[in-house]
C-alpha positions, -999 to 999 in steps of 0.1 A, spaced: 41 210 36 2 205 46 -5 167 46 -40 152 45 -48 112 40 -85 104 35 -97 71 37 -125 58 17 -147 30 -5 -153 27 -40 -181 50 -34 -162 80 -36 -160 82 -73 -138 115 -73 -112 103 -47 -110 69 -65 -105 82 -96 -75 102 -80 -63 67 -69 -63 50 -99 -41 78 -115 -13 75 -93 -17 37 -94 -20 41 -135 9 60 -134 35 42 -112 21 4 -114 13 6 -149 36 35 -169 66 30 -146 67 -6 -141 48 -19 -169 18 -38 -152 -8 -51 -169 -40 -29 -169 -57 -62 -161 -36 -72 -130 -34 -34 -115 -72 -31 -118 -78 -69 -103 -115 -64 -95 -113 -64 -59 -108 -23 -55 -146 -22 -38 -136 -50 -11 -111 -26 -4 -108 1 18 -86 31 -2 -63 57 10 -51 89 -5 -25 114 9 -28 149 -2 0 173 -2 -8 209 -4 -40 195 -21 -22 177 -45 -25 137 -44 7 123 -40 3 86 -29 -24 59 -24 -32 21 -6 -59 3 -5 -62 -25 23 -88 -56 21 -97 -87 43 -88 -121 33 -93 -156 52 -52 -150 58 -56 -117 74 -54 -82 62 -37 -75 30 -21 -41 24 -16 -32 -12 -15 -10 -44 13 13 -19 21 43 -47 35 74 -45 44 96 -75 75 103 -85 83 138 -75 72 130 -39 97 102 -33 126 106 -10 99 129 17 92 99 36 52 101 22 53 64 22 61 63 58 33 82 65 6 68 45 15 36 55 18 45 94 -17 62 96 -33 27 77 -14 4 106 -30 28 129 -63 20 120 -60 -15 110 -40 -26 144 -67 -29 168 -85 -55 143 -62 -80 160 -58 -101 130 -29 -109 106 -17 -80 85 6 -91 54 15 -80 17 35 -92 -13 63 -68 -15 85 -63 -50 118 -69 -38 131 -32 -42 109 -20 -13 113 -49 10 141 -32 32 110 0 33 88 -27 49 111 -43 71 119 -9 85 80 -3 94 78 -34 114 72 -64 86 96 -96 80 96 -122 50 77 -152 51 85 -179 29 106 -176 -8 107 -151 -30 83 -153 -61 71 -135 -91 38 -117 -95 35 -92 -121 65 -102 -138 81 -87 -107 100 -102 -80 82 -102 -47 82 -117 -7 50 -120 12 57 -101 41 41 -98 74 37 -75 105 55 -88 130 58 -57 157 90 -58 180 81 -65 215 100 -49 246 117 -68 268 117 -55 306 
């Protein structure tokens, strides 16, 4: 299995448009998101992500700067990909190049995934709430730290 992930801005028409299908199809088909909430406006204060496998897009982020830190979101991977650890991957390369910003890094996770999350280094912060008529926790990095 040859894996790729390109990063890249709203000014990458063709790789965005690749985004927004696999978003389209698991946000919006699958869990029945509102066009107008998946497609927020804030895409090109974003920095994107797609992972490729054997050319094929598979899964997508985006990430984006806030005055609470950095927000990861949009976290998609299509259906027949799920269960290869693709989501891992994507979501390790992004904390790779977001880490050595410093600052905060947080999400709001639908409640199915948060146990994913919590696995890659993130805990719950505060209670759990609905956004997108889904249920969700904010969630933020909080890296384990070696004691010697």
């Amino acid at each position: 299995m040859n894996i790729v992930i390109e990063g890249f801005t709203t000014e990458n028409d063709a790789l965005l448009k690749e985004s927004y299908k696999i978003r389209h199809t698991v946000f919006v088909s699958e869990q029945n998101v509102e066009k107008t909430i998946e497609y927020d406006g804030l895409d090109s204060e974003s920095t994107h992500y797609l992972l490729f496998v054997n050319q094929k897009p598979a899964a997508t982020m985006r990430w984006r700067e806030t005055p609470k830190g950095i927000k990861l979101e949009r976290l998609a991977t299509l259906k027949e990909f799920r269960g290869k650890a693709l989501g891992s991957v994507l979501l390790r390369f992004v904390m790779n190049e977001i880490l050595p910003s410093k600052q905060r890094i947080y999400m709001h996770s639908q409640i199915d995934v948060v146990s994913f999350y919590e696995f890659h280094g993130f805990k719950r912060v505060g209670e759990q709430f609905t956004e997108a008529a889904i249920e969700h926790f904010e969630m933020e990095y909080s890296p384990k730290k070696n004691k010697i």
